[in-house]
N, C-alpha and C positions, 0 to 999 in steps of 0.2 A: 734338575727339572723333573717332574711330577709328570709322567707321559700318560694320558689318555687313548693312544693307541690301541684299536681292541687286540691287535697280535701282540703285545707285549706282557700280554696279562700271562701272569704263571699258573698254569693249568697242569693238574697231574691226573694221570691213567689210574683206570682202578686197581684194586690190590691186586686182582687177579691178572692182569696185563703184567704186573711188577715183576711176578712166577717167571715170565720169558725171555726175561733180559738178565737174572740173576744167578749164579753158577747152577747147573744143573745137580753140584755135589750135596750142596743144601739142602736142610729136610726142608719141609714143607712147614713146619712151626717154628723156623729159625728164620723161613723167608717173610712171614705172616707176623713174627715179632718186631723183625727190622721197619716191614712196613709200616709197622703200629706206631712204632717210636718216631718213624722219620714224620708221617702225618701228626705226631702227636705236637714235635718241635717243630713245626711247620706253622702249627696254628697260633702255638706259643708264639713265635714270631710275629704271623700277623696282630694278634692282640696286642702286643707289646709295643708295633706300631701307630695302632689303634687310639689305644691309650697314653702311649708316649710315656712308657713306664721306666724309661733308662735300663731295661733288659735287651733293648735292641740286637744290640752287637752280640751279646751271646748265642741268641738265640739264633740269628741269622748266621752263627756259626757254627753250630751244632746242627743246624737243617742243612747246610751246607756239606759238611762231613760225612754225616747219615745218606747223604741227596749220592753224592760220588758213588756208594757202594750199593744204591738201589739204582741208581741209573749209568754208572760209570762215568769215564774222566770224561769223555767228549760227545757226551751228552747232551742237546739245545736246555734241556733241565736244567745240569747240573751248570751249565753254562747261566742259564737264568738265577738262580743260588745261587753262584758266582759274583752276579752282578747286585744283588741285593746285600749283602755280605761288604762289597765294595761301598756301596755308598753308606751303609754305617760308619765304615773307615773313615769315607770323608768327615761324614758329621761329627766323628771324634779328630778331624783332624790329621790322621794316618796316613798319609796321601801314599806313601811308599808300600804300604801293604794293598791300598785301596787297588793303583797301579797296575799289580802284580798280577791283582785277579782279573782286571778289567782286559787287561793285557790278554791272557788265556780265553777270558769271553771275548772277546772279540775274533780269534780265529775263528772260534764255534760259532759264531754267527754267520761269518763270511760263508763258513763252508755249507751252513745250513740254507741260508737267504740269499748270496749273492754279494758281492761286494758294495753295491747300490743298491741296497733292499733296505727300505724305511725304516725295518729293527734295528740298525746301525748307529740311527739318530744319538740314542739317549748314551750310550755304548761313547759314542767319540764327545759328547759334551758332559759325561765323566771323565774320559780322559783328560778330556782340556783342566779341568778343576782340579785332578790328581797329578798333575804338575807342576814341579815348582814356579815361583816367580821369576827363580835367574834360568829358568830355561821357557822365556816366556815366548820365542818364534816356535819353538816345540806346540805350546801350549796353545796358540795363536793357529797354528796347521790344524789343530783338532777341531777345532770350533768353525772353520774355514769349512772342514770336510761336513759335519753336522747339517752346516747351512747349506752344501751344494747339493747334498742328498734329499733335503726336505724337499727345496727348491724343486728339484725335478718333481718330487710327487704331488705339489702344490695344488693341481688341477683336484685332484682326487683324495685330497688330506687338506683344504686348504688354513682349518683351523689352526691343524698342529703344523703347519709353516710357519702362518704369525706367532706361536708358542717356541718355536724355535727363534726364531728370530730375537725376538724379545728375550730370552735368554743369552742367544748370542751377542747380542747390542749391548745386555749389561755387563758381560764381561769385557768386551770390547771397551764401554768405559772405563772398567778399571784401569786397562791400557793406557788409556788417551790414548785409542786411535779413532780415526778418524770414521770409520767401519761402526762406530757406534749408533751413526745415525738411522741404521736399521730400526734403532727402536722405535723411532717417528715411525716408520712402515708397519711396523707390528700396529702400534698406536691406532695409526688409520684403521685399519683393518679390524681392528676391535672397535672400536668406537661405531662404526656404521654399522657392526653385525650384532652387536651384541647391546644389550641393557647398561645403564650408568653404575649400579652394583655390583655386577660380572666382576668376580676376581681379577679376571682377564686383563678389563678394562682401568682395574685402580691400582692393577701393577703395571698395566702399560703409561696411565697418565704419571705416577710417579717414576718410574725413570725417564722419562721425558723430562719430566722436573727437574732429574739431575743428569740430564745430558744439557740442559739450556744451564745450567747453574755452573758446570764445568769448564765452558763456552763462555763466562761470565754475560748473559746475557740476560739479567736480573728479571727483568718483566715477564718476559718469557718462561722462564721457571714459576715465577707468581702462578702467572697465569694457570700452568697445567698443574703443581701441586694443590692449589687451590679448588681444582674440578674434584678432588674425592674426599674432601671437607662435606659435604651435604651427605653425603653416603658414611663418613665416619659420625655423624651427628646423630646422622639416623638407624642404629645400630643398636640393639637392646643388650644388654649381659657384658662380657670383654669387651676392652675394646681392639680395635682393629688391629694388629701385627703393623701395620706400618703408619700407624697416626702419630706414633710419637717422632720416630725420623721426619716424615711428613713435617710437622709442627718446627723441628728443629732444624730443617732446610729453609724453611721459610723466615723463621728468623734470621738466618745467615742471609739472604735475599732480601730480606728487607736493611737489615743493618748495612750491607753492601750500597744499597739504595741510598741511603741517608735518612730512612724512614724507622726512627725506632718507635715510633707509638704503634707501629702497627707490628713491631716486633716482640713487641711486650706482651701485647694480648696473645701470643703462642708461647711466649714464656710461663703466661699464668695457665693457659690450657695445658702444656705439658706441667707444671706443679700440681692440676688436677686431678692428675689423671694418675700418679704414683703414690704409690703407699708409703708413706712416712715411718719413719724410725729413728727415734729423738737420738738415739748416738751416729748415724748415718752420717756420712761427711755429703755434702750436696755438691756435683756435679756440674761445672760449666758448658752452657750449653752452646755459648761459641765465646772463644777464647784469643786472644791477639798474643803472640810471643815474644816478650820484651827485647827491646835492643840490648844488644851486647853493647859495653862501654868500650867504645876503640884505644883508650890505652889497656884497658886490662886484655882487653884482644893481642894486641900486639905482646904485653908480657906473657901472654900467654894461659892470664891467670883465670882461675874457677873461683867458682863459688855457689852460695844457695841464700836465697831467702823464705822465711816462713814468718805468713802475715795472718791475722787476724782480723774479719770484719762480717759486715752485717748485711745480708740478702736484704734486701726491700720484698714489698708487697709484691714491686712491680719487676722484680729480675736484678734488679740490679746493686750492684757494689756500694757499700757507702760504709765511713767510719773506718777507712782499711789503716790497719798502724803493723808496724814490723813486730814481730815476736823473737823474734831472734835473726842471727842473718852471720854469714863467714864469706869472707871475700872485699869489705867495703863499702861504704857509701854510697861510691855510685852504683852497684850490683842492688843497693836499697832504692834507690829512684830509679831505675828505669821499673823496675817491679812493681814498684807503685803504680809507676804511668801506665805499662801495661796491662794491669790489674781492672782499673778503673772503665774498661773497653769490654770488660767481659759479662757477661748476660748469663743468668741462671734461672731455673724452674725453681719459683717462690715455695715455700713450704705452706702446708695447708694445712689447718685446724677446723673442725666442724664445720669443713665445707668452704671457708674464707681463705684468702691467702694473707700470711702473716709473716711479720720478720724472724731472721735467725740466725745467728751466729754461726759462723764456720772458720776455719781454715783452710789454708793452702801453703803449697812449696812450687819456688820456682827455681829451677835449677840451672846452673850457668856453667856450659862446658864448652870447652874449645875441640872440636872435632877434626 
């Protein structure tokens, strides 16, 4: 989560403040170097941010390093370095380093704010994310605390409660628990306070989308993935970070429905909206998993087929014949049959959507 809290913003003292905190053995051009350097990789950081230059993690590494020896170990600072440092982790995926640091900021916050103090928020719904999946009551406690904190401050932060929440809700979905339904609250709450454009608002209607879709509760999903279709329409330059999941939920919801005409036309919206590359293998964008053959189950036996055919205009499959295949016969019909269920984003030519040859592998394995 992206906090707007104004206390969480990282603010640093001027160089001459930095003199008071640093060994008094230091000359004065060693202390005025170090500063130089730490604001220098500081800014590098934030630009890198900025820009979204893939320097991220370095830099938030070295301003962190630098940060320790001009502010020391437990320092609310170095503690904020810490945390910024951490969530590169994430976005690379590190969750064990990310952990380590969050871990340490989070004392330094307690001791600085209180164990209830708002700063905590963003602090425990990194932790929930730097946790693994099979320690997911761990991870479930974090996010638990996040929400109980906001909560209280609700009255007087009421923005970033719904911002919590709806963060909290989405990972609650990933769960399936039942605790997801928070996002409908965030949902509200954004929806009456805010504009239909509001980030807010068409990330709160899209996981709504896929809390109703989870729930298999098809129309309902329609319904609210559908609210930020006029807002991705109207959108000049990029397009929108979530139009294409958007597009590709709704297909699953309608194909679910029994409604594929209306699933098609999001198949050709998401073929739209991608940039083509004639060696590119093209993507299913909702897929059925072929039955396994109950004798080959019972013997135990594997296999794979790889088929060849031809996208339509309109998504779909046609012309599919085996290309090769190990395992059998029936490993080649159910492949087939299951083949034929699956929807794809048409390929597009000067603006049209046109057919196109591809392949795929389906793989048959006894688990």
């Amino acid at each position: 989560m992206t906090s707007n809290f104004p206390n969480k913003l990282l603010t640093f003292i001027l160089a001459t403040a930095f003199l008071l905190t640093l060994s008094l053995t230091a000359s004065a051009a060693d202390l005025k170097a170090l500063n130089s350097k730490f604001i220098a990789s500081y800014e590098s950081y934030q630009e890198a941010v900025k820009t979204n230059s893939g320097e991220q993690l370095s830099y938030a590494l070295k301003a962190y390093q630098l940060g320790k020896q001009v502010y020391g170990e437990d320092d609310i600072n170095t503690a904020n370095l810490a945390f910024n440092l951490a969530e590169q982790h994430l976005n690379n995926n590190d969750k064990k380093q990310a952990k380590a640091l969050l871990l340490t900021a989070l004392k330094i916050f307690e001791k600085t704010y209180g164990n209830e103090a708002i700063e905590l928020v963003d602090i425990y719904l990194a932790l929930g994310k730097s946790t693994p999946y099979k320690n997911k009551n761990k991870a479930v406690g974090y996010y638990y605390q996040a929400l109980d904190i906001a909560d209280e401050h609700k009255e007087k932060h009421p923005f970033y409660n719904a911002q919590t929440q709806l963060d909290v809700g989405a990972q609650m979905l990933r769960f399936g628990l039942k605790k997801s339904r928070i996002i409908l609250s965030a949902q509200t709450f954004f929806t009456k306070n805010l504009v239909k454009d509001d980030n807010r608002v068409v990330r709160a209607n899209f996981y709504a989308g896929k809390y109703y879709l989870a729930k298999k509760r098809y129309k309902s999903a329609i319904d609210n993935f559908e609210l930020n279709l006029p807002v991705f329409d109207a959108l000049e330059g990029p397009t929108h970070p979530l139009a294409l999941n958007t597009h590709a939920f709704l297909i699953n919801a309608h194909e679910s429905r029994g409604n594929s005409e209306e699933a098609t036309k999001h198949c050709i919206a998401i073929g739209s909206m991608s940039p083509w590359d004639d060696n590119q293998e093209q993507r299913p964008l909702l897929r059925t998993a072929p039955e396994y053959p109950i004798s080959s189950a019972r013997l135990g036996k594997t296999g794979w087929v790889k088929i060849g055919f031809t996208v339509s205009k309109s998504g779909r499959v046609k012309n599919a014949k085996v290309i090769e295949s190990e395992g059998g016969k029936n490993f080649e019909k159910s492949a087939l049959a299951a083949l034929e269920k699956w929807r794809y984003a048409p390929k597009f030519e000067n603006g049209q959507p046109i057919e196109a040859y591809t392949t795929t592998q389906l793989d048959f394995k006894v688990e």
